[in-house]
N, C-alpha and C positions, 0 to 999 in steps of 0.2 A: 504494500500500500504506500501511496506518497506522503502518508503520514504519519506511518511509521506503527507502530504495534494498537491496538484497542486498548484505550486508557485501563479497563479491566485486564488486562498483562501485563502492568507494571505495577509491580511492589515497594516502595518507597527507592521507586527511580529505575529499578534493575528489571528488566522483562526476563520473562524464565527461559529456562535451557529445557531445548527442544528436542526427544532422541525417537526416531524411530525404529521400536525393537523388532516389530517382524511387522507382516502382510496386510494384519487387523489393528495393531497395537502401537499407541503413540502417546510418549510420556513428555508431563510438563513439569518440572520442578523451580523451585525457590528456594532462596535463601531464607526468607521469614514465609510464614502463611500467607495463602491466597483464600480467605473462606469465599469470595466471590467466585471462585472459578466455576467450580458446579453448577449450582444453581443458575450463574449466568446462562453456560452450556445448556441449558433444560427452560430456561422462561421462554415467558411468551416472543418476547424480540431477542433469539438468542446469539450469543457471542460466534458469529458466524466465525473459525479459525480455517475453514478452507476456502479457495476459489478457483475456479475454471482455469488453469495458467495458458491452457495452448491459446483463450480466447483473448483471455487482456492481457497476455504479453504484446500484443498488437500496439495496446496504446499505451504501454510504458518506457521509458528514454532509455532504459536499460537492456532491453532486448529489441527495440527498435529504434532505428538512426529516427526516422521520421515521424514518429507518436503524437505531437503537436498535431501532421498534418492530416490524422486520422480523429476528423472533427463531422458533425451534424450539420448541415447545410451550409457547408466554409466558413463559417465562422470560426474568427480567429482566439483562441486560448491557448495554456500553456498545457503542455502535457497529459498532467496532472489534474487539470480541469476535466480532459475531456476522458484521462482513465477514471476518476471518480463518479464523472456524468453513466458511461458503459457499465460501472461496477453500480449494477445497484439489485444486488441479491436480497436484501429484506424489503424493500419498497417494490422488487419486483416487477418492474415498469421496462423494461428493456428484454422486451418476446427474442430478441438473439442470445442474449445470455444463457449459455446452458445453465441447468438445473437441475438437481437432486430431487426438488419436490415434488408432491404423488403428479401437479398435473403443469404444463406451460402454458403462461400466457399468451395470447397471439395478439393482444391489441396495445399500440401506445396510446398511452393519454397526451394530450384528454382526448377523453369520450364518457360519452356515458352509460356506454353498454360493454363490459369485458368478458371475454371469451376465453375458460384456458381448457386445454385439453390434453387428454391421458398422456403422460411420457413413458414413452415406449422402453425406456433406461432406468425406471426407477428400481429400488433395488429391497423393497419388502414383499414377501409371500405370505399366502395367509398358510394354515395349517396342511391344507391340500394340495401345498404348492402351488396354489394360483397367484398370479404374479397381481398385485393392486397396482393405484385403485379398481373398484369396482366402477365407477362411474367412468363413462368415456370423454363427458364434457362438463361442464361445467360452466354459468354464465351470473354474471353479476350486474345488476342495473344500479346507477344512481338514481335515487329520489330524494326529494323533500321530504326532510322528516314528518312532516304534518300528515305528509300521505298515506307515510308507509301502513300502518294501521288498516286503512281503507282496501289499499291493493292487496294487503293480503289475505281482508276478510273477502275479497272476491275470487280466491283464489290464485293468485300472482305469481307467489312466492312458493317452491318448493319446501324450504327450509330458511325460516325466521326469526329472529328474536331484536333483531339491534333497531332503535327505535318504537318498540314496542311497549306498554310501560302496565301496571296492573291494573290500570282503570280499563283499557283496550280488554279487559278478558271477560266480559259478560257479552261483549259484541263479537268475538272470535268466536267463543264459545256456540253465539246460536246460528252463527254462520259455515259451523263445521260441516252440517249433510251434505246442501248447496253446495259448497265450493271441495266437497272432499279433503279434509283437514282434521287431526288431530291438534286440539290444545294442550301443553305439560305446561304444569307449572314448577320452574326450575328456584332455587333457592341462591340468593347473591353470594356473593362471597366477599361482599366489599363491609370494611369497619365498618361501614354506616353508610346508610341510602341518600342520606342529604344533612350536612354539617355545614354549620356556620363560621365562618375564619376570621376572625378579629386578627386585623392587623396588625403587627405590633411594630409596624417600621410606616407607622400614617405618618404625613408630615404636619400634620395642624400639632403642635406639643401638647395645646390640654385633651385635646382627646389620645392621643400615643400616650401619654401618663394614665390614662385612668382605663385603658385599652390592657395598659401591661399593669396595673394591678388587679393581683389574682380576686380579691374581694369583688369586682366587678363582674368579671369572667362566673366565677361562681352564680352571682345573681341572674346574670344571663340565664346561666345552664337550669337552675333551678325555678325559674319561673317559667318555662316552657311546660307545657301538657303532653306527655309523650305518650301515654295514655291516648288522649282526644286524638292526637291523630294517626295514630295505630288503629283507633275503631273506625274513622269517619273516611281516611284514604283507603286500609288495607283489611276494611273487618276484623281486626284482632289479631290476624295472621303474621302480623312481623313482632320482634323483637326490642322493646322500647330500653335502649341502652345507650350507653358513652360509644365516640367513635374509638375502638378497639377489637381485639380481636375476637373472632368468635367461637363458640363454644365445639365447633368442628376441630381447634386448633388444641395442641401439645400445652400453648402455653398460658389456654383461657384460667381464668378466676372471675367468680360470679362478681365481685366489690371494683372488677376495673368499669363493668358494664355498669353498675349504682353508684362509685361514688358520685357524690353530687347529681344525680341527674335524675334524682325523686322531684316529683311536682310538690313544693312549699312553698308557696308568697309569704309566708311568716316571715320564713330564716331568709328568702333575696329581699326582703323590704327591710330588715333590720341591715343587711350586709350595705344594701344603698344607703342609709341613713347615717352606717359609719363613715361613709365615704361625702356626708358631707353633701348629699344633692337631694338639695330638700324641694319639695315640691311648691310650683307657682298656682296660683287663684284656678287654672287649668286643668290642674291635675298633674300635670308634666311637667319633674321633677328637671332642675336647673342645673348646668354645668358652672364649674367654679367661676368663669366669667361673665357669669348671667347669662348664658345662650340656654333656649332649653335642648332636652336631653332629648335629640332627634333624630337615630341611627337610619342611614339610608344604607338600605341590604342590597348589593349588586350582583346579577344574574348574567350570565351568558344571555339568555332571552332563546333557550334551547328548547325548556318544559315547562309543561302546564304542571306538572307534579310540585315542579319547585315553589311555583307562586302560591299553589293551594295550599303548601304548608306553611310558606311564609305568613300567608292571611292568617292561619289559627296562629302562630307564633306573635302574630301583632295583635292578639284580641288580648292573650294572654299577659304580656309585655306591657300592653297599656295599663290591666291593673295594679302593676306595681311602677308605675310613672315614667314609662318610657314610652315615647312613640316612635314606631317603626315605619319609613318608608323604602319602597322595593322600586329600583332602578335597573332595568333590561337593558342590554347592550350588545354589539357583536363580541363573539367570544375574543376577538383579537383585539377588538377596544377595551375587554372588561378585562385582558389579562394585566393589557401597556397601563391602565390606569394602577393595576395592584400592585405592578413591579416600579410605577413610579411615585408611588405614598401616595396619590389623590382619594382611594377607596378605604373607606372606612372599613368594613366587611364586605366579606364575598361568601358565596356558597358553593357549592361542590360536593362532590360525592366522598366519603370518610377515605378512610387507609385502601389503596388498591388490591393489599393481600391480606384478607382478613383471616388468613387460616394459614398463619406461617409456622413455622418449627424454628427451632434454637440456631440452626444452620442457616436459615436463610436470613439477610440481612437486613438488620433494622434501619437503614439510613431512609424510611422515611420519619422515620420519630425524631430526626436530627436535622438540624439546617443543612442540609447538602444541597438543595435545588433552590435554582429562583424558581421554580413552580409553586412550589410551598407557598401557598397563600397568605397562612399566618406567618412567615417571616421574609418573604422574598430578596429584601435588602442583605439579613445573612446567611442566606442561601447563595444568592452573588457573590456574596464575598468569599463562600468557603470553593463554588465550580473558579474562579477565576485567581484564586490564591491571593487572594488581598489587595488587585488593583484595581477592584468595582465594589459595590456594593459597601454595607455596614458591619464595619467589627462586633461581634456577638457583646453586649453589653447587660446581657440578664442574667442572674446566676444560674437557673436552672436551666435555663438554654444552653450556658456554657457546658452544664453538667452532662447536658444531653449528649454533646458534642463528643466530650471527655468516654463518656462511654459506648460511645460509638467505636471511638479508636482505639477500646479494650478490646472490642467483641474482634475489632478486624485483625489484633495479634493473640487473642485465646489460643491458647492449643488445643483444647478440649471442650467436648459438647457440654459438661457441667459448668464451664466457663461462660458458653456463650445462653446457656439457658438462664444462668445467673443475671447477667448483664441486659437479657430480654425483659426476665421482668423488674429491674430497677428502672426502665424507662418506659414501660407500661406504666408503673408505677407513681412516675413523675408525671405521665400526661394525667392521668384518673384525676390528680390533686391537683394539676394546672389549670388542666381545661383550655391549653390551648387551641383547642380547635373541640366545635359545640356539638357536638355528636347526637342524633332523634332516635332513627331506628334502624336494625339493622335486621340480614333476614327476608328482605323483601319480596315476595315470589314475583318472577320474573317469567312475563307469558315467553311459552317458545311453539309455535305454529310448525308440524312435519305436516308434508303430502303423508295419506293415509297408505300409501304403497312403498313407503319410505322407511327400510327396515335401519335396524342398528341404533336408532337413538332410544338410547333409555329414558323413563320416564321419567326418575327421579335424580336427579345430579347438580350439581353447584356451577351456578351460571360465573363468571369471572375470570377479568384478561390476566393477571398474575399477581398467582400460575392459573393456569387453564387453557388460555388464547380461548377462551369463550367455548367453541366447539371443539378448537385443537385436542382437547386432552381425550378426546373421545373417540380420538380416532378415524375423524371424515372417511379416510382412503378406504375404509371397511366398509362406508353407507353404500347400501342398493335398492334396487328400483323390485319387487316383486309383479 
């Protein structure tokens, strides 16, 4: 690669030594521990360590004089450019690329209709020696998400879920004879179906100070109804917890799901009163500068799920003197405004792997990404090593940090189970990020002649890749 090894191969600077012992067999070793190596190799975007060489040695300056001039409609770039542009085995957009996987793409984007079909090279058999997949083609439409719902209760869609959401399953459901469809209802596997992120890097100072004390955070958490809206979105059927992990997982405990996040306006009215914001002729309770206390909640403007829970969260919120307003945006305007302290809170869906073991890695409980909503300034600071973003200045964020860089030198699985839950532990108590329900059953729509999907299985991209863990290359047609 022209950029040399995947940041996940390098160990405090040294990439590992590479030996090939025989036909099947290929060893990576370190100096210090890599516990990322595995699990990278096995997620959902995984550590791809091989590629096609006979194909992009073409456009590399090393085994070709002229690699530059092996470009997309003469357009001028540097080598490098246009082997990056041709390597693109996980975006998968380049139908000449060979490929490993069950099936090839045949269309470039854009479009909005993809086509891949059976690769005649792939290299798994099922038990009887039939060579997968089963399927010969496979095709994929772009839509509107507002649609999808529609198209598939008329029958559209072979095999469905993304887009889909739990209100859609009384209209799937009576749409099943008509259109020949099975509905499952598959179980998330995300910390939490929809959390609230208080910023803690906003740039207005009096709300960032009362943002990042926890007494506040708390009042939040505990003024919410998780109850109400676990009856009124999901009938009962989801789990009204903290965003953490869940009880599928190695390393759940029932008290990270409760603390804080029983419904009490007692304990959050008493918590706001120490803090000083007492309430105006209105009802709604004043910031230290006299502005009242009026949290605008930012959305992608993606789902109606989000807003309908926001509404109960402002019904609730209002009686202990906060008033909430909910702000929709493009998801690329609502990110630039998070990662640039203009958003107050944002929402989003909780932890990506809510069902993790001791092995796999906790850096989302750590500032490592500017994605991280609730810190994005020291999340920049920790991907870019200290020449953007903000210096961690919380203690318990520091602490987060601190144990994150245990788990990545533990040598041992008691080590790193140790360390998983002391930052379980911190979030239960922080609250940094406001965790409703988790659990959520998730419609998944099969054509009724559509073998191999199980009924009952944990919908979620990592680990999972949503369908991936299931095996597609096994589904057939009866």
């Amino acid at each position: 690669s022209p950029t040399g090894p995947p940041s996940d191969l390098i160990v405090n600077g040294q990439p590992p030594e590479v030996k090939v012992l025989d036909a099947t067999t290929v060893q990576y070793s370190w100096p210090s521990p890599n516990p990322d190596f595995l699990p990278r190799m096995a997620g959902a975007s995984p550590l791809l360590v091989y590629r096609p060489s006979h194909y992009l040695k073409k456009f590399h300056a090393k085994y070709t004089k002229d690699a530059a001039k092996e470009k997309p409609k003469g357009r001028k770039r540097s080598w490098a450019a246009v082997h990056n542009k041709m390597d693109s085995m996980y975006r998968f957009d380049n139908p000449d690329e060979p490929t490993l996987q069950p099936w090839m793409n045949m269309v470039k984007p854009p479009a909005e209709r993809f086509v891949a079909v059976r690769n005649p090279y792939f290299h798994r058999i099922d038990r009887g020696g039939r060579q997968l997949p089963y399927i010969d083609r496979v095709e994929m439409i772009v839509a509107d998400d507002k649609l999808i719902p529609a198209k598939t209760g008329t029958g559209e869609a072979d095999l469905q879920a993304r887009g889909l959401q739990f209100t859609d399953y009384t209209f799937l459901k009576r749409s099943e004879k008509r259109s020949e469809f099975r509905t499952l209802l598959w179980r998330s596997g995300k910390g939490s179906q929809f959390a609230l992120f208080p910023n803690l890097n906003a740039n207005d100072p009096i709300w960032r100070n009362l943002l990042r004390d926890i007494r506040f955070r708390r009042a939040l958490s505990l003024a919410i109804d998780r109850s109400l809206i676990n009856q009124v979105l999901y009938f009962g059927l989801a789990t009204e917890a903290n965003n953490t992990v869940l009880a599928e997982s190695p390393l759940f405990k029932a008290e990270y799901q409760t603390r804080w996040a029983r419904y009490d306006k007692k304990t959050a009215r008493q918590l706001l009163d120490e803090l000083g914001l007492k309430r105006g002729l209105d009802g709604v309770r004043r910031l230290p500068d006299g502005r009242p206390l009026e949290i605008i909640v930012e959305t992608a403007g993606e789902s109606t799920e989000q807003t309908d829970i926001l509404e109960l969260i402002r019904e609730t919120w209002r009686e202990v003197g906060i008033k909430l307003f909910i702000k929709p945006s493009q998801r690329e305007v609502f990110r630039n405004r998070i990662f640039a302290g203009e958003t107050l809170m944002s929402v989003w869906t909780g932890l990506e792997n809510g069902i993790p073991t001791s092995e796999m890695s906790p850096d989302d409980l750590a500032p490592t990404s500017q994605q991280h909503l609730q810190w994005p300034k020291f999340g920049q600071y920790y991907e870019t090593r200290g020449k953007t973003g903000a210096k961690v200045d919380i203690p318990e964020v520091a602490e987060l940090a601190k144990l994150l860089a245990d788990w990545r030198s533990a040598s041992t699985p008691e080590e790193r189970e140790r360390i998983w839950h002391g930052m379980l532990a911190i979030h239960a108590e922080q609250q940094f990020v406001i965790g409703t329900v988790s659990g959520v059953p998730q419609p998944v729509v099969a054509r009724t002649s559509l073998m191999n999907i199980p009924d009952k299985a944990l919908y979620n991209w990592e680990p999972g890749a949503y369908f991936g863990i299931y095996r597609i290359d096994t589904l057939w047609f009866k």
